[in-house]
mmCIF file of the protein (N, C-alpha, C, O) and its ligand, coordinates in Angstrom:
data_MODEL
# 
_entry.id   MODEL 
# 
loop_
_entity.id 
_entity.type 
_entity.pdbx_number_of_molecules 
1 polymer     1 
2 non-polymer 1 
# 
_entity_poly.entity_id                      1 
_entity_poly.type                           'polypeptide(L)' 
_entity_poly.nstd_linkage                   no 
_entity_poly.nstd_monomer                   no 
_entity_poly.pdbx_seq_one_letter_code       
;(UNK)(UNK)(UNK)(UNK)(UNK)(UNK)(UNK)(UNK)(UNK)(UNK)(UNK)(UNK)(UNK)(UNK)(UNK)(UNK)
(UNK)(UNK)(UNK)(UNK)(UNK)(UNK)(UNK)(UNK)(UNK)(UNK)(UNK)(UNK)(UNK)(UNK)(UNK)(UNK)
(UNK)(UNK)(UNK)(UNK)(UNK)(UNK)(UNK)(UNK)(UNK)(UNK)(UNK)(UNK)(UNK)(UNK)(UNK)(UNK)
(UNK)(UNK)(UNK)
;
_entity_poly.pdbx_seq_one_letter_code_can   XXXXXXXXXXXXXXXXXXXXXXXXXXXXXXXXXXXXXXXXXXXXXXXXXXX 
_entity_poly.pdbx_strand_id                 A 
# 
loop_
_entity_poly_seq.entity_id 
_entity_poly_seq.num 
_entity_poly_seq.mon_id 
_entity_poly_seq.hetero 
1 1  UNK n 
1 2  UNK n 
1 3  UNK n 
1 4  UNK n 
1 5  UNK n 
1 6  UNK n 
1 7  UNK n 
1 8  UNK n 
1 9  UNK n 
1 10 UNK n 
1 11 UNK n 
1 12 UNK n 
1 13 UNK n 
1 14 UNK n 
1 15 UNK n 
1 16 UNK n 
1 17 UNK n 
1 18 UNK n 
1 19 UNK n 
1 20 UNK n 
1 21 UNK n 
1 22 UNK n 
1 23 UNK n 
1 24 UNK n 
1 25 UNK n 
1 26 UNK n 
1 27 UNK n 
1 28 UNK n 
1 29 UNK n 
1 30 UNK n 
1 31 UNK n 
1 32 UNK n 
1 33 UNK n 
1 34 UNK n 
1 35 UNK n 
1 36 UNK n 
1 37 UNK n 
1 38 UNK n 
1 39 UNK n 
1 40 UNK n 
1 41 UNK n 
1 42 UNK n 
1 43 UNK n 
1 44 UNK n 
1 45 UNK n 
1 46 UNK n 
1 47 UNK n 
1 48 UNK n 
1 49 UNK n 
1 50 UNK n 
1 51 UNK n 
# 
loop_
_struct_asym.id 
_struct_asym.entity_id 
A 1 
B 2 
# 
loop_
_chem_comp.id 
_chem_comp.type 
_chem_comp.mon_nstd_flag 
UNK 'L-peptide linking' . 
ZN  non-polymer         . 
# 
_pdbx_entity_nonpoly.entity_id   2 
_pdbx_entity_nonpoly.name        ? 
_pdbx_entity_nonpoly.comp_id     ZN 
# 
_pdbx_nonpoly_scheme.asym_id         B 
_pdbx_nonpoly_scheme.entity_id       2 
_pdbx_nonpoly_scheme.mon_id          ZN 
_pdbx_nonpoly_scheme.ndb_seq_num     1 
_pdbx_nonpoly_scheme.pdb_seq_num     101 
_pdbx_nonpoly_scheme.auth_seq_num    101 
_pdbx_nonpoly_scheme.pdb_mon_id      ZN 
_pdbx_nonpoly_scheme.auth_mon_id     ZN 
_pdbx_nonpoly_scheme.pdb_strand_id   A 
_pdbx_nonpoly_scheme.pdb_ins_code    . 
# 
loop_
_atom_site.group_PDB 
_atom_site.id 
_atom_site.type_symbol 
_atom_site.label_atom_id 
_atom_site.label_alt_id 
_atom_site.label_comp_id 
_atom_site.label_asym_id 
_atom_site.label_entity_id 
_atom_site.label_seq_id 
_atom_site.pdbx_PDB_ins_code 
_atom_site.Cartn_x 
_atom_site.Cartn_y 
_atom_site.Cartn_z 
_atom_site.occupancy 
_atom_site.B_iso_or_equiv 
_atom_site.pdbx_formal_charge 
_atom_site.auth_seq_id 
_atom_site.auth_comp_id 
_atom_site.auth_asym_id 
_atom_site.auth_atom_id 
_atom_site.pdbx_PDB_model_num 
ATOM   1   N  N  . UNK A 1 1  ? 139.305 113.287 145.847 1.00 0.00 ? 1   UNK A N  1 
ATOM   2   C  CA . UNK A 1 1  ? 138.217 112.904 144.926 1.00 0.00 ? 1   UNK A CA 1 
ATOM   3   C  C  . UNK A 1 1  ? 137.324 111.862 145.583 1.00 0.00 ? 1   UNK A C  1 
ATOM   4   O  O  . UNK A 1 1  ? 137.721 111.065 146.433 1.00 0.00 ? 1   UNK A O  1 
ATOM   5   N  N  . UNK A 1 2  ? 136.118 111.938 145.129 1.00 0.00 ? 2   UNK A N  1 
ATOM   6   C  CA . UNK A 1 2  ? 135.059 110.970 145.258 1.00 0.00 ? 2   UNK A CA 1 
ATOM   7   C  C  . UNK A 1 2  ? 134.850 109.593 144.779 1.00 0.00 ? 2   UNK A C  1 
ATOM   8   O  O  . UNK A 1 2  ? 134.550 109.746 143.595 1.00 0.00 ? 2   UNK A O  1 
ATOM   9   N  N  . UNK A 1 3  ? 134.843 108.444 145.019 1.00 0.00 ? 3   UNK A N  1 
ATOM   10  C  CA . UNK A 1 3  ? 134.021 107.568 144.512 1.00 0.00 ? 3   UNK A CA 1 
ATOM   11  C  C  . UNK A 1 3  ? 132.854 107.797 143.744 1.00 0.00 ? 3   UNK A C  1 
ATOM   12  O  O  . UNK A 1 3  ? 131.947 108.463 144.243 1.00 0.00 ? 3   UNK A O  1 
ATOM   13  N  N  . UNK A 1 4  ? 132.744 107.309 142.525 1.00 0.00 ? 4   UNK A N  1 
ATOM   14  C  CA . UNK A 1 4  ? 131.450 107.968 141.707 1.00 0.00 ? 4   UNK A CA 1 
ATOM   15  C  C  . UNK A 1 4  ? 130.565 106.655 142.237 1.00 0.00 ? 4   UNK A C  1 
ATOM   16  O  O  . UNK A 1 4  ? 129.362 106.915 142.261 1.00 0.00 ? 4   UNK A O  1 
ATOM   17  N  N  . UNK A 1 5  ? 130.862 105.451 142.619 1.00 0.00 ? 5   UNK A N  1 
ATOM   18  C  CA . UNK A 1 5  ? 129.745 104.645 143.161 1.00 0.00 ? 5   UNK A CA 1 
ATOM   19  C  C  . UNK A 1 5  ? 129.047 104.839 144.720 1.00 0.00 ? 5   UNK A C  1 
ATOM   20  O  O  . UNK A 1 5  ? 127.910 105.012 145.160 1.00 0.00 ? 5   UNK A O  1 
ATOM   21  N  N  . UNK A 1 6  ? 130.699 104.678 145.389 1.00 0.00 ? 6   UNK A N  1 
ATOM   22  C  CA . UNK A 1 6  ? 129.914 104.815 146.889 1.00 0.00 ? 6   UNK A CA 1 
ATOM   23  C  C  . UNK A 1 6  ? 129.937 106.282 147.428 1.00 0.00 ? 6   UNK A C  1 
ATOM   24  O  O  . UNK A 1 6  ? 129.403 106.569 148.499 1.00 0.00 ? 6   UNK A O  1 
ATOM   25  N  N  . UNK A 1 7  ? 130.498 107.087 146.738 1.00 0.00 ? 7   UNK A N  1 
ATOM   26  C  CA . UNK A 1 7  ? 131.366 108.377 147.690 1.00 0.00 ? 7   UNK A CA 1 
ATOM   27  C  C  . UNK A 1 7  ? 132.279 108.718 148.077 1.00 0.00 ? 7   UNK A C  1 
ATOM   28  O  O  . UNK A 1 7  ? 132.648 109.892 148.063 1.00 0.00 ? 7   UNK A O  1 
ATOM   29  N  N  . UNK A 1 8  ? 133.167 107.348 148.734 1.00 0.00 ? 8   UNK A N  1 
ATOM   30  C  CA . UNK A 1 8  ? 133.674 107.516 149.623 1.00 0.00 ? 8   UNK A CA 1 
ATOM   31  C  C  . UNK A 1 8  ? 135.338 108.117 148.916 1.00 0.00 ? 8   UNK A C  1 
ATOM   32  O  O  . UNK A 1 8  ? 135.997 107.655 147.984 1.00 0.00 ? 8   UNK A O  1 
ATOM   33  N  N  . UNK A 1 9  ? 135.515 108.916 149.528 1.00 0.00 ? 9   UNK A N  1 
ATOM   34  C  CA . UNK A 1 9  ? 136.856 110.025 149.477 1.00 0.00 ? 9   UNK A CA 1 
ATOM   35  C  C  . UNK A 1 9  ? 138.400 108.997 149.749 1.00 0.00 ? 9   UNK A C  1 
ATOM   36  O  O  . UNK A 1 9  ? 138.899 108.457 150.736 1.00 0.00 ? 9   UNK A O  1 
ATOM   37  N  N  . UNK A 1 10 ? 138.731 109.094 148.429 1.00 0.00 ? 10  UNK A N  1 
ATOM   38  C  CA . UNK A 1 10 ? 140.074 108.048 148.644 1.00 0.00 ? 10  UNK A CA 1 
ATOM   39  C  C  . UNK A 1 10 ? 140.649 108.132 147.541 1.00 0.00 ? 10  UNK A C  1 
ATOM   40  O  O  . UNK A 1 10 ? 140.010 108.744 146.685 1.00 0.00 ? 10  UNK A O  1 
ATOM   41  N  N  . UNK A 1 11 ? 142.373 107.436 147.026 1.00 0.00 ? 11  UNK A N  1 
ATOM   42  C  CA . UNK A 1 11 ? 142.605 107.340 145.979 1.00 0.00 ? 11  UNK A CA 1 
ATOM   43  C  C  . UNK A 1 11 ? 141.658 106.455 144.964 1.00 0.00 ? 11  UNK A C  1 
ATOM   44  O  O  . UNK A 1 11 ? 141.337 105.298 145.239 1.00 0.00 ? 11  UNK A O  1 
ATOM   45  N  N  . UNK A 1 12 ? 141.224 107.166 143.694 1.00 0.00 ? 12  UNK A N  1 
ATOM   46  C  CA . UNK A 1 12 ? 140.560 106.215 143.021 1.00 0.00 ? 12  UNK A CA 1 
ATOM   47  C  C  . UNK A 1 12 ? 141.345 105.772 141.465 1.00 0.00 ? 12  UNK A C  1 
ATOM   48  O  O  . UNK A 1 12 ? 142.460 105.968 140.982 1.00 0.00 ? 12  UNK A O  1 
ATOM   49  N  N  . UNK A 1 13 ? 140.633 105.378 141.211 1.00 0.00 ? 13  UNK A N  1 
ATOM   50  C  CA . UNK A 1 13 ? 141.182 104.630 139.849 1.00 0.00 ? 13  UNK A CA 1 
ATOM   51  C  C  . UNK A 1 13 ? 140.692 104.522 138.680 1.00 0.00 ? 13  UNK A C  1 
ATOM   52  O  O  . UNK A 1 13 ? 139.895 103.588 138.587 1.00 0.00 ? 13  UNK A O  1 
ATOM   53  N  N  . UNK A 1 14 ? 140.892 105.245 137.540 1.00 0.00 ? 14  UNK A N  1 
ATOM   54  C  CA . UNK A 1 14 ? 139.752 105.356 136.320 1.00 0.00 ? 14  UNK A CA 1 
ATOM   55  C  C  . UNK A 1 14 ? 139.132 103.620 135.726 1.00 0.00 ? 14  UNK A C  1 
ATOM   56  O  O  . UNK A 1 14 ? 139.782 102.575 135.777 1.00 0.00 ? 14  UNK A O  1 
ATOM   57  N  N  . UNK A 1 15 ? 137.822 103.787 135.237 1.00 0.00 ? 15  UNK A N  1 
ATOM   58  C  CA . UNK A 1 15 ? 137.113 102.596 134.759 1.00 0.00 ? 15  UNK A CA 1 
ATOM   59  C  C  . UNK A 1 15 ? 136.640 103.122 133.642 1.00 0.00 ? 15  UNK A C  1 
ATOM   60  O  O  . UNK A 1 15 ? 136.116 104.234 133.574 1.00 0.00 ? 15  UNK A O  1 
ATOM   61  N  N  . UNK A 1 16 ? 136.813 102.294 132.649 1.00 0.00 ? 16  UNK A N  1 
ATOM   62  C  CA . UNK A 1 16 ? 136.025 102.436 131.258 1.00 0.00 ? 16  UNK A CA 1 
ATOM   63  C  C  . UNK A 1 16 ? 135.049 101.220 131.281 1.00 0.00 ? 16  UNK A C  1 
ATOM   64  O  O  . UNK A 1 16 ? 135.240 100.053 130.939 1.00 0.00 ? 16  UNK A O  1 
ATOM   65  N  N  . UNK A 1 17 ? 134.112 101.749 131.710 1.00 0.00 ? 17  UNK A N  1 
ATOM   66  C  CA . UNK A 1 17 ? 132.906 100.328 131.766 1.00 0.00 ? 17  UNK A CA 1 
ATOM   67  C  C  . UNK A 1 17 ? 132.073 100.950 130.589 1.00 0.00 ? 17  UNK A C  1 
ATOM   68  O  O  . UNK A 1 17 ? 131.900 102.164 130.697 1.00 0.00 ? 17  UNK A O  1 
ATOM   69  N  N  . UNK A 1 18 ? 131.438 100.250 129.308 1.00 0.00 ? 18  UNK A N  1 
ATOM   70  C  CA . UNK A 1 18 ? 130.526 100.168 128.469 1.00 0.00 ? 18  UNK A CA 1 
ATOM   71  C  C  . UNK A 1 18 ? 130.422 101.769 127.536 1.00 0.00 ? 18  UNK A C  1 
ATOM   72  O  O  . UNK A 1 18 ? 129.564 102.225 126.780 1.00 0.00 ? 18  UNK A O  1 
ATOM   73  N  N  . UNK A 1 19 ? 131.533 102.206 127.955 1.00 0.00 ? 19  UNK A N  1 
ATOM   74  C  CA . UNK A 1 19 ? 131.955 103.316 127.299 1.00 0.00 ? 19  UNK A CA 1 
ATOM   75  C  C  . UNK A 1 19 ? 131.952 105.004 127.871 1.00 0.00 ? 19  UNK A C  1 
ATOM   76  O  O  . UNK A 1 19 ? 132.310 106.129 127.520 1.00 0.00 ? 19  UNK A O  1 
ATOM   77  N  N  . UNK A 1 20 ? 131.253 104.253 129.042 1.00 0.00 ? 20  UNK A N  1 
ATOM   78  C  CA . UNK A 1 20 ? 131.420 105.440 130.708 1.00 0.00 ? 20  UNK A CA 1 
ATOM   79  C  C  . UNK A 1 20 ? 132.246 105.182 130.871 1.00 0.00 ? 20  UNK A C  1 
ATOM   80  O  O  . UNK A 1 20 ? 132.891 104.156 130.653 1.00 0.00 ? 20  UNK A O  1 
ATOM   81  N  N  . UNK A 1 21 ? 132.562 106.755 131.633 1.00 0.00 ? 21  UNK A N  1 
ATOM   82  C  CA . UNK A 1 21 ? 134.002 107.113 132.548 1.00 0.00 ? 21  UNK A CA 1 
ATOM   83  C  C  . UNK A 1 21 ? 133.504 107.393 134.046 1.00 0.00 ? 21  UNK A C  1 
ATOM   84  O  O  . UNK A 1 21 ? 132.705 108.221 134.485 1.00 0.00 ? 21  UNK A O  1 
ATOM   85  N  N  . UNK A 1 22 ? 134.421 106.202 134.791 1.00 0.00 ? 22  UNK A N  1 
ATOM   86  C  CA . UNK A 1 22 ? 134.020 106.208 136.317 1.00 0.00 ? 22  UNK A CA 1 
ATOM   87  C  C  . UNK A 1 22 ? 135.516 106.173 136.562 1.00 0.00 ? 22  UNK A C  1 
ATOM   88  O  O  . UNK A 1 22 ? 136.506 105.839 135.911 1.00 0.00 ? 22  UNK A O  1 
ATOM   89  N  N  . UNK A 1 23 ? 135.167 106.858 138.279 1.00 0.00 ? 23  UNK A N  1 
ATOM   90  C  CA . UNK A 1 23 ? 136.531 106.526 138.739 1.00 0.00 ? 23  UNK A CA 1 
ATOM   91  C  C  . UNK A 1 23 ? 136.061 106.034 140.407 1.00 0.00 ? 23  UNK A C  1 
ATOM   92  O  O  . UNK A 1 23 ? 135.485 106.792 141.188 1.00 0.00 ? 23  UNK A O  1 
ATOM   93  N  N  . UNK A 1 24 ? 136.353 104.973 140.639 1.00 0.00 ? 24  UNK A N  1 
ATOM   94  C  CA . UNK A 1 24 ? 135.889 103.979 141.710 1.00 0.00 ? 24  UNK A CA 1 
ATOM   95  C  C  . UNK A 1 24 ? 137.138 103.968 142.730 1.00 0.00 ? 24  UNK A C  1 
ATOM   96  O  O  . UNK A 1 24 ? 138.259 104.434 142.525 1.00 0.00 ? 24  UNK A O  1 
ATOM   97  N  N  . UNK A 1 25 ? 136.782 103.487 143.580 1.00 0.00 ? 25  UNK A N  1 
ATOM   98  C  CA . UNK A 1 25 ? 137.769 103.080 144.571 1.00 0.00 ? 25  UNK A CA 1 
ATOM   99  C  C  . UNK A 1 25 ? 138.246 101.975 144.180 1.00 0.00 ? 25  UNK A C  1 
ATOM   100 O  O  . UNK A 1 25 ? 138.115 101.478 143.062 1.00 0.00 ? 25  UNK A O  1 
ATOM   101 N  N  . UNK A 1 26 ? 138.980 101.432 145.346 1.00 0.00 ? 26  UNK A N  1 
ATOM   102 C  CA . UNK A 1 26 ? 139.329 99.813  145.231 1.00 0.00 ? 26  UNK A CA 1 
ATOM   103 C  C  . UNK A 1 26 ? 138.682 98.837  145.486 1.00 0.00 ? 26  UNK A C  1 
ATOM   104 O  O  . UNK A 1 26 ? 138.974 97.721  145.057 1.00 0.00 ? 26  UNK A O  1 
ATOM   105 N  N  . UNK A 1 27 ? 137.292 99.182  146.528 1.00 0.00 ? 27  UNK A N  1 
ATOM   106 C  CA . UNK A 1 27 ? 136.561 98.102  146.919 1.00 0.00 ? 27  UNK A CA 1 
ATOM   107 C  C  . UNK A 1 27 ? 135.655 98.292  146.089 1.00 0.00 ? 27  UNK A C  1 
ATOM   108 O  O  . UNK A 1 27 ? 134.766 97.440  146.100 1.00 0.00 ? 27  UNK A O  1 
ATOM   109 N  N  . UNK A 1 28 ? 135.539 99.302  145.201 1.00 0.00 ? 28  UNK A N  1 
ATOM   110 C  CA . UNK A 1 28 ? 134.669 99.174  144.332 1.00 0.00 ? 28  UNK A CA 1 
ATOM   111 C  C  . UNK A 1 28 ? 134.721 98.480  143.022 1.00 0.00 ? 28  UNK A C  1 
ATOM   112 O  O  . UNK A 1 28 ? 133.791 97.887  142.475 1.00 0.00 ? 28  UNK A O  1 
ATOM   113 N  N  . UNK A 1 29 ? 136.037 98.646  142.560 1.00 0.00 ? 29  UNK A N  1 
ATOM   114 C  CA . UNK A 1 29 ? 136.517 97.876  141.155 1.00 0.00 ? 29  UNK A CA 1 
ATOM   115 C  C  . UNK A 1 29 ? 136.363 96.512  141.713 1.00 0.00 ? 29  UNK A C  1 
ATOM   116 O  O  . UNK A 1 29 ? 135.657 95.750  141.052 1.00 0.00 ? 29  UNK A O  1 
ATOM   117 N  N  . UNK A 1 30 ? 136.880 96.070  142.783 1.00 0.00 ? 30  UNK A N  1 
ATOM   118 C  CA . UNK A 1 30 ? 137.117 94.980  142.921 1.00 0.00 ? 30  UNK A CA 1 
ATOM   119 C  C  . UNK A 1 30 ? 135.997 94.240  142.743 1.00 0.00 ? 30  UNK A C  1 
ATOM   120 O  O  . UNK A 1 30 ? 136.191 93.137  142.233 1.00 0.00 ? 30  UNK A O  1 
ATOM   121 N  N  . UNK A 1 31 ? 134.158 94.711  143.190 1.00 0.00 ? 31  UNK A N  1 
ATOM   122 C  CA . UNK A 1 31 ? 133.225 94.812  143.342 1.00 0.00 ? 31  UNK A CA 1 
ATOM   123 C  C  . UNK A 1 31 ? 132.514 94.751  141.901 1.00 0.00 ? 31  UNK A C  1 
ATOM   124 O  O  . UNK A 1 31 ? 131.817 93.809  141.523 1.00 0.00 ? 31  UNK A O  1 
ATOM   125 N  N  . UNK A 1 32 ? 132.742 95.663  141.317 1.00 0.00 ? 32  UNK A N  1 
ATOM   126 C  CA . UNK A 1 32 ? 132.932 95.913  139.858 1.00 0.00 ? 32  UNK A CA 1 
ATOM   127 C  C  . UNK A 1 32 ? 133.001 94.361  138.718 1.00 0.00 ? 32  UNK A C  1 
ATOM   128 O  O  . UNK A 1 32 ? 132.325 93.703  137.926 1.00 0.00 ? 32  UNK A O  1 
ATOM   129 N  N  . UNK A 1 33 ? 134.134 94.430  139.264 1.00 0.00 ? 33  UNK A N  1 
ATOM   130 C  CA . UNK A 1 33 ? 134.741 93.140  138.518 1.00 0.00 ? 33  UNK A CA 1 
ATOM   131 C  C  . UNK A 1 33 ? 134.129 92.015  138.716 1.00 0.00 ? 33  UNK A C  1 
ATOM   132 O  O  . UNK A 1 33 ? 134.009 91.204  137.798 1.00 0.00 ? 33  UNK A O  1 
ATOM   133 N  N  . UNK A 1 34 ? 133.527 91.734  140.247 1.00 0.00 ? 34  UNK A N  1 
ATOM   134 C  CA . UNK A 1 34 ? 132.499 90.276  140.762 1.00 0.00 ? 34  UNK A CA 1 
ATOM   135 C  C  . UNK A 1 34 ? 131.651 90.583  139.799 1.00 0.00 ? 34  UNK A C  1 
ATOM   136 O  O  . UNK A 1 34 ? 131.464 89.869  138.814 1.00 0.00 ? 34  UNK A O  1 
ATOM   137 N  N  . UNK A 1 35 ? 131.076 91.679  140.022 1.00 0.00 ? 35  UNK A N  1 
ATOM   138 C  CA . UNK A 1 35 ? 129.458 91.805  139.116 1.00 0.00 ? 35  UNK A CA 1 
ATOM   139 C  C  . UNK A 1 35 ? 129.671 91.398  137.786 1.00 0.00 ? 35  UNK A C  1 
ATOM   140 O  O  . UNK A 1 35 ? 129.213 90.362  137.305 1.00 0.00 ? 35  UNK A O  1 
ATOM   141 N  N  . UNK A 1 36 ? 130.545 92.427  137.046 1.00 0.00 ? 36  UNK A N  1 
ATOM   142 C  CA . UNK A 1 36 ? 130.596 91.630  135.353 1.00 0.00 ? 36  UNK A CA 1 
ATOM   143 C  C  . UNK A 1 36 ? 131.355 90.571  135.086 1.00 0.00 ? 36  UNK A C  1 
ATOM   144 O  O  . UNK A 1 36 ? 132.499 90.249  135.404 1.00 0.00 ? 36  UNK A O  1 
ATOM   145 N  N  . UNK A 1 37 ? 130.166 89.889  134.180 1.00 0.00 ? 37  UNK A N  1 
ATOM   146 C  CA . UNK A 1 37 ? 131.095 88.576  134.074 1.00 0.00 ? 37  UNK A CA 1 
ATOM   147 C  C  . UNK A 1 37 ? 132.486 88.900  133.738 1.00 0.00 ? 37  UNK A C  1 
ATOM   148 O  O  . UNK A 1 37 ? 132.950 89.939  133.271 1.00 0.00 ? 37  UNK A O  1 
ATOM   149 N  N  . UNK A 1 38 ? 133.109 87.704  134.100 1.00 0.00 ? 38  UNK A N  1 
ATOM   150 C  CA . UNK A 1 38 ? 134.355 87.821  133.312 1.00 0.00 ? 38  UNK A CA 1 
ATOM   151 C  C  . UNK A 1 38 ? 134.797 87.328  132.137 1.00 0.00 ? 38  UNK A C  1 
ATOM   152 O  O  . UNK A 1 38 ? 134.598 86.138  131.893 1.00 0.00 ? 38  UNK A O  1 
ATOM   153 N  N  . UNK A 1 39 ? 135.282 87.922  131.468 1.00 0.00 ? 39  UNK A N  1 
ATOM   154 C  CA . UNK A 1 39 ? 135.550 87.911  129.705 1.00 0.00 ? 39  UNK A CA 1 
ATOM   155 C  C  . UNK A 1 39 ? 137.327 88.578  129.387 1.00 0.00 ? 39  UNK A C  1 
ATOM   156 O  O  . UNK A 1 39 ? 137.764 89.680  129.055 1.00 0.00 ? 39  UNK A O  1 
ATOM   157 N  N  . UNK A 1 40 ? 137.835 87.495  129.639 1.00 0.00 ? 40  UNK A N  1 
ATOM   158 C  CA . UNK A 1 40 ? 139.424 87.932  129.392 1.00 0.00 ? 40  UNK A CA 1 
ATOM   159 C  C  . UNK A 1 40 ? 139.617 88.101  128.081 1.00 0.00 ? 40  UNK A C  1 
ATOM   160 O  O  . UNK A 1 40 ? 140.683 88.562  127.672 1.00 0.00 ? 40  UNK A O  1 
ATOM   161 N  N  . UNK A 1 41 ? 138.864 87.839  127.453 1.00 0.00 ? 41  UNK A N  1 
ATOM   162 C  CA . UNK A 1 41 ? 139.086 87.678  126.004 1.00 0.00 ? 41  UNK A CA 1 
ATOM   163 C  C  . UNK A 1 41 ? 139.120 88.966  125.200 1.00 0.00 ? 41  UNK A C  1 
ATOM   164 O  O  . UNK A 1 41 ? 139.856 89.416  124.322 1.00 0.00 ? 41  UNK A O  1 
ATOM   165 N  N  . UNK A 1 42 ? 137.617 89.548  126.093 1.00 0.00 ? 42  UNK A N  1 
ATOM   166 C  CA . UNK A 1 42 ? 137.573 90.852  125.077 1.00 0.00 ? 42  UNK A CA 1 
ATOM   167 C  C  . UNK A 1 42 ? 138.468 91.404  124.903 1.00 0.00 ? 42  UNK A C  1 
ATOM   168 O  O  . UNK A 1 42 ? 138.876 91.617  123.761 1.00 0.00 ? 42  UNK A O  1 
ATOM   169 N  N  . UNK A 1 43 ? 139.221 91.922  126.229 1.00 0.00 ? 43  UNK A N  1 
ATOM   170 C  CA . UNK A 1 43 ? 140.312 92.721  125.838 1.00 0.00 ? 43  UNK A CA 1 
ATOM   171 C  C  . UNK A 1 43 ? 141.145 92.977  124.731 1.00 0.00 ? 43  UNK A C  1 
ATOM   172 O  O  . UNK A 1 43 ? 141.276 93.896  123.923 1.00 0.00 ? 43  UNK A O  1 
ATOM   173 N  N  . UNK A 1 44 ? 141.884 91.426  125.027 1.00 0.00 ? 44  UNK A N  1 
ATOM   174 C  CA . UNK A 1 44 ? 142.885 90.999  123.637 1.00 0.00 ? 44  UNK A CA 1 
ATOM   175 C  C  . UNK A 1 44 ? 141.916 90.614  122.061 1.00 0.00 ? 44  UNK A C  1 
ATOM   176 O  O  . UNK A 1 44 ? 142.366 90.320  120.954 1.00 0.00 ? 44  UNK A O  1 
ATOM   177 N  N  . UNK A 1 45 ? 140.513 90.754  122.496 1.00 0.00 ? 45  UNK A N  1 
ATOM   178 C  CA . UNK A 1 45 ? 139.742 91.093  120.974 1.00 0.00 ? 45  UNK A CA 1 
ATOM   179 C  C  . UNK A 1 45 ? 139.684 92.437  120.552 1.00 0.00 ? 45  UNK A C  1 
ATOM   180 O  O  . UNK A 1 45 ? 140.046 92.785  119.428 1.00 0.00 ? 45  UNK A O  1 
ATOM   181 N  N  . UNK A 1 46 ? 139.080 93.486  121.722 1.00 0.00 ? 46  UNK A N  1 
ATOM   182 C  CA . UNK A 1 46 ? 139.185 94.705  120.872 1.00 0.00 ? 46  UNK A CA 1 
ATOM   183 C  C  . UNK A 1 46 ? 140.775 95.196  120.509 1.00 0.00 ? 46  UNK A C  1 
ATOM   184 O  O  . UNK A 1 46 ? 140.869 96.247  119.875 1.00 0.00 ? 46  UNK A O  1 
ATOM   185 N  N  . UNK A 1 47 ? 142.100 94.447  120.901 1.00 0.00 ? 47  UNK A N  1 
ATOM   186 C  CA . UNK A 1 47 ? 143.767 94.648  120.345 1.00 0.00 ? 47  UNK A CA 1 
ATOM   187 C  C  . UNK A 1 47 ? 143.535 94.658  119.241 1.00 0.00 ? 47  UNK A C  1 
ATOM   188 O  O  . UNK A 1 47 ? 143.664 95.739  118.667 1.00 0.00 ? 47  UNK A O  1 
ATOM   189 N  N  . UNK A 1 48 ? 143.113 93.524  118.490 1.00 0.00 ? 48  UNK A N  1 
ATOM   190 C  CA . UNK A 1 48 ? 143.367 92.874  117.619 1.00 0.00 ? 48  UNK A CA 1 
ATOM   191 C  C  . UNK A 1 48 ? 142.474 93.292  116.466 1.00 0.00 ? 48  UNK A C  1 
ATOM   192 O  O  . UNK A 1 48 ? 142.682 93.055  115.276 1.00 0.00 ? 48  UNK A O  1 
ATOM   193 N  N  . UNK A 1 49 ? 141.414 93.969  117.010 1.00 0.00 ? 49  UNK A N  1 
ATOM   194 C  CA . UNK A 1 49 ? 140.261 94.559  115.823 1.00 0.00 ? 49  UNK A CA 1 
ATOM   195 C  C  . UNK A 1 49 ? 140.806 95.536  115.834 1.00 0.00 ? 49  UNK A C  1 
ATOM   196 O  O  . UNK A 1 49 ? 140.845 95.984  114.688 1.00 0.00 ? 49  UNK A O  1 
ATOM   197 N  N  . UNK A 1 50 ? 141.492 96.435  116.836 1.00 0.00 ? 50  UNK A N  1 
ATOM   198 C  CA . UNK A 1 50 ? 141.912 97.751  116.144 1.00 0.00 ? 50  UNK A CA 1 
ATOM   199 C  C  . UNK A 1 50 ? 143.244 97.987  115.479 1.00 0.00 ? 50  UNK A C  1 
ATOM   200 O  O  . UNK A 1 50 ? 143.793 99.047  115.177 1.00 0.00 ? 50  UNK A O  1 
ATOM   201 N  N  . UNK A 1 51 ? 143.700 96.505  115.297 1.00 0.00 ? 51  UNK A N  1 
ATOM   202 C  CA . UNK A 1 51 ? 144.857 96.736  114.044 1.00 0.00 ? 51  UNK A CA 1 
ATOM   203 C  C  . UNK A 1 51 ? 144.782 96.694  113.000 1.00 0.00 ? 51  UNK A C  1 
ATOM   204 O  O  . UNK A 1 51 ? 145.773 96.901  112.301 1.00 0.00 ? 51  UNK A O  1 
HETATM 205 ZN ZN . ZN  B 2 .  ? 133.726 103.170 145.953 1.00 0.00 2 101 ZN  A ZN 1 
# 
């Protein structure tokens, strides 16, 4: 499989970014992750709204 950012042919890894489905590499998530801020919170907010 492909990198849906760079291309490049490798194991990738699914991303749920903003309600897209990507599947990135590793230097890409990692990449990924610099760019959006970080917000640890949401996570354990959308837990907690969907109980
Ligand atoms: Zn990539």
């Amino acid at each position: 499989m492909n990198c849906d950012k760079c291309g490049v042919d490798a194991s990738l890894a699914y991303r749920d970014v903003d309600g897209f489905a990507y599947y990135l590499c590793e230097t890409c998530i990692s990449g990924w992750d610099a760019v959006r801020s970080p917000s640890p919170d949401s996570s354990d907010d959308a837990r907690s709204t969907a109980r």
